[in-house]
Phi, psi and omega in degrees: 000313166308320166271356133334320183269316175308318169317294188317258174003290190290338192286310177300295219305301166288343165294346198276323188277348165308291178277284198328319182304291174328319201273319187290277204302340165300306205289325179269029181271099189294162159349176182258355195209123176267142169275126153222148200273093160262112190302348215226160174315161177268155182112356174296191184298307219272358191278337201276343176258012181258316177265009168277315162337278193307314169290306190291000176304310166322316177286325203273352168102005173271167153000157173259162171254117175251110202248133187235112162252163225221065184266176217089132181070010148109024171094016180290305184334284175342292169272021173275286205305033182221321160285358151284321156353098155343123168251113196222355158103359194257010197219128177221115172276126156227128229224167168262181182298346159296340182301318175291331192266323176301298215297338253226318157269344185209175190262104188255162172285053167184193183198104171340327194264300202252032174232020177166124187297105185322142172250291170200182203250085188316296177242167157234147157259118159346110175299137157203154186268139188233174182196173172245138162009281186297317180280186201266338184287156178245341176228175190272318177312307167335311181283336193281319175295336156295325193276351171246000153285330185265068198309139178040010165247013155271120221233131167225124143274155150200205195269174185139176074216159170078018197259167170293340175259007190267341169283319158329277186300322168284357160289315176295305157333271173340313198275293204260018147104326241225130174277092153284160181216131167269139179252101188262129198228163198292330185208180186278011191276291187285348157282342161287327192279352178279352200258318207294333177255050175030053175262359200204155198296278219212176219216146196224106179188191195255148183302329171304339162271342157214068190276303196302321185313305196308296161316329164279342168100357190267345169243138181226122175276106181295348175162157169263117164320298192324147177337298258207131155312145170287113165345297187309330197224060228282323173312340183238151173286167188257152178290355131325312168258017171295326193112012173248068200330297183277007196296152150198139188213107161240152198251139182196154190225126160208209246224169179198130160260141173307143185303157192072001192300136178290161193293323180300328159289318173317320195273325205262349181260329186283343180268327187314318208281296163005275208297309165311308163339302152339336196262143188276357194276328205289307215283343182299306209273338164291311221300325173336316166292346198070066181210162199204120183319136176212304164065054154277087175223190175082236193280342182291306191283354159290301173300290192292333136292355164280353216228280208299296181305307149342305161304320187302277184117174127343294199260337133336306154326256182336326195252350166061043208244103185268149166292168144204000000 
């Protein structure tokens, strides 16, 4: 009767431990309804791929998706309140490559790496070094081999100071040797119109910004920041295959949960955004934008923001490179 009983006792135990489990993955099972979180005014890139998201989740029969932007302080607001956030897999940020970068220049109340659980990396828009027409290069070497006959006197705009390409460009600098001078303009509007009126070499930006230029013929593209060729631009090389191994400078939004979120929700959010991505009406209306599905996520967008925040840095040290 005594191991009868003893018997009972481990049995309930493993049923207690059983249900307890069972009880864990329900509780981390997200909402009938989600939040996300956008840090920045609405129409940007990352506001307009956060509610193609949340529609096509809809359509498709998920969650309902509720998308809030939360701007202020260059998205500092936004994203605090998602890192304070309940993890519970029902609060979602999605943010761009400054998310990685701001913390890095000024003392914010969170930490890209360890104050939120990657989900995926959604979309990227294509990097690319540009020229005008008019001038003669043709290859990216072409520019480089000018900026060191010319010392400081071969000039790339882009937005900054303190942008992911004024980190691009000092990378580059570095990497190939050559005394360039960065030109930092408030937006990609007045850093297009100085290379199209030639006050300035060349242009450092994202292809949606001067893909009609490109098209048109008033802009010639030298090489892609990205890992990778641009879908768009299957002909020019990435400055990587410039001879510049490690270069990579990318513009990408992706997707965040507050740190602790359990996995079973992480997973049940990576298939949703995944799966919408997926749909050819979602992917027509990115391409519109110049944005391209890229569905990295879990330990793949982890290693690589991890890679990427490093790299920051690094040359923000070195480069001595401050907000303002």
């Amino acid at each position: 009767m005594r191991l009868l009983g003893r018997c009972l006792v481990f049995v309930a135990s493993v049923v207690a431990c059983i249900v307890l489990a069972i009880d864990h993955d329900a509780r981390a099972q997200i909402a009938k309804t989600v939040r996300i979180v956008v840090p920045y005014a609405p129409g940007g890139a990352a506001d307009i791929v956060a509610r193609l998201v949340a529609e096509q989740v809809g359509r498709s029969g998920g969650p309902a998706i509720v998308v809030e932007n939360r701007p202020g302080a260059g998205g500092a607001v936004g994203t605090e309140t998602v890192a304070r956030a309940v993890p519970d897999g029902n609060t979602v940020l999605v943010v761009s490559t400054p998310f990685l970068i701001d913390p890095l220049l000024r003392t914010l109340n969170y930490d890209p790496i360890s104050s939120f659980a990657p989900i995926c990396n959604l979309v990227n828009a294509p990097t690319v070094i540009v020229v005008n027409s008019a001038l003669p290069y043709r290859t990216l070497a072409e520019l480089l081999d000018d900026a060191r006959a010319k010392p400081g006197q071969i000039t790339m705009a882009s937005i900054g100071p303190a942008s992911s390409f004024q980190l691009g460009f000092e990378m580059l600098k570095r990497a190939a040797k050559v005394d360039m001078t960065f030109v930092p303009y408030p937006g990609n509007a007045p850093a297009l119109n100085a290379v199209l009126g030639q006050q300035v070499t060349s242009m450092f930006g994202t292809y949606p910004n001067v893909s009609e230029y490109l098209k048109a013929g008033k802009l010639r593209a030298l090489a892609v920041g990205n890992r990778t060729r641009a879908q768009p631009l299957p002909d020019v090389p990435t400055v990587a295959e410039s001879g510049y191994r490690d270069f990579d400078v990318d513009a990408w939004f992706g997707a965040f949960a507050p740190a602790n979120t359990p996995e079973p929700a992480i997973r049940q959010l990576e298939h949703l955004f995944t799966t919408a991505l997926q749909d050819a009406t979602v992917k027509e209306k990115l391409l519109v934008q110049g944005l391209f599905p890229a569905s990295a996520c879990g330990a793949d967008f982890a290693v690589y923001l991890r890679k990427q925040h490093d790299a920051y840095s690094r040359i923000i040290a070195d480069a001595n490179i401050k907000a303002e």
